[in-house]
C-alpha positions in Angstrom: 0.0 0.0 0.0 1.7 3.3 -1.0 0.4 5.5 2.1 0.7 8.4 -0.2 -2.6 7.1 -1.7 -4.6 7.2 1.3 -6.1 9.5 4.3 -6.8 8.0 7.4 -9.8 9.4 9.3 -10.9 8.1 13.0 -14.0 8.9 14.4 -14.9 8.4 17.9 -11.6 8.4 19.8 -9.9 11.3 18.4 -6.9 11.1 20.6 -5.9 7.9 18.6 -5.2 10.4 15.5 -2.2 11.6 17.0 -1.4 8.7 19.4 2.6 6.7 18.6 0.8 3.4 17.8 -1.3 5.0 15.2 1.5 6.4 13.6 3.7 3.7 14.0 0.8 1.6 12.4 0.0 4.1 9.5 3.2 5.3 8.9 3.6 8.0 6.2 -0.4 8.3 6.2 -2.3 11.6 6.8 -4.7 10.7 9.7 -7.3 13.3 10.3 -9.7 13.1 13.6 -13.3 13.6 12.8 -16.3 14.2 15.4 -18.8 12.8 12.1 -18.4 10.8 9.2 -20.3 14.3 7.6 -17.3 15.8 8.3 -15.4 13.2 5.8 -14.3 15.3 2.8 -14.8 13.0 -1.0 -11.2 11.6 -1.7 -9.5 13.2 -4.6 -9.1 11.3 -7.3 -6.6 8.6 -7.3 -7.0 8.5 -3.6 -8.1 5.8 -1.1 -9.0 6.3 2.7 -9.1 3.9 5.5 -11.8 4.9 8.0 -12.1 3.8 12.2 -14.5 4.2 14.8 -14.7 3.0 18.3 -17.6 3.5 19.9 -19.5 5.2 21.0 -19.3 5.8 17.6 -19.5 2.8 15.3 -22.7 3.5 13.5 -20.8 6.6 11.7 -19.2 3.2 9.4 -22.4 3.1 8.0 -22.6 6.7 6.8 -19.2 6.3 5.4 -20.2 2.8 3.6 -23.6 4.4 2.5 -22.0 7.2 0.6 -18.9 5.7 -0.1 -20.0 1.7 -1.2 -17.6 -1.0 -2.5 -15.1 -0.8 0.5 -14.0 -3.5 2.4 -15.7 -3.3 6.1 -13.9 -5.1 9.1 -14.6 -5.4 13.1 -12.4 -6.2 15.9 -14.1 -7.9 18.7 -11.4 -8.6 22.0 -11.5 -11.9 23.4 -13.7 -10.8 25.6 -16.5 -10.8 22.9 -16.6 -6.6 23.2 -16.4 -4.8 19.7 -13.4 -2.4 19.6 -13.4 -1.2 16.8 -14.4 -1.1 13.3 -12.6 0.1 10.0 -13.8 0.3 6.6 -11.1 1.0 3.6 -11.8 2.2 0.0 -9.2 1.8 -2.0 -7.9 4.5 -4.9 -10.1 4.5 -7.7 -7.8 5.0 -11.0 
């Protein structure tokens, strides 16, 4: 994945954004906190964007699937059985 072709947005936890995990994990990608998917701006073209809420703010995936479709969608549940997170990507359209 060239992480030149992608934003990262995360909704719900915005302290993750800026957080050394995050940007060990995403390295070289732009990620942007958001309060709303609304606030999502459309990718430019030739651009992708990876997408991740934790709650309480997991329905906003839906928003950003809705108006964004043909994305892969993906949930982490902890061994516990308690949903964490989920993340939804859309890759660059060419």
């Amino acid at each position: 994945v060239n992480p030149e072709s992608y934003t990262g947005y995360i909704i719900g936890d915005t302290n993750l954004a800026g957080s050394g995990p995050t940007r060990y994990l995403a390295y070289g990608v732009k990620v942007v906190a958001l309060e709303t998917a609304d606030k999502m701006p459309s990718p430019q073209p030739g651009q992708g964007f990876v997408v991740v809420a934790t709650p309480p703010k997991l329905s906003e995936i839906d928003k950003v699937s809705e108006r964004y479709p043909g994305g892969q969608r993906y949930g982490y549940t902890s061994p516990q059985g308690q949903l964490m997170y989920v993340r939804y990507r859309l890759d660059p359209v060419r």
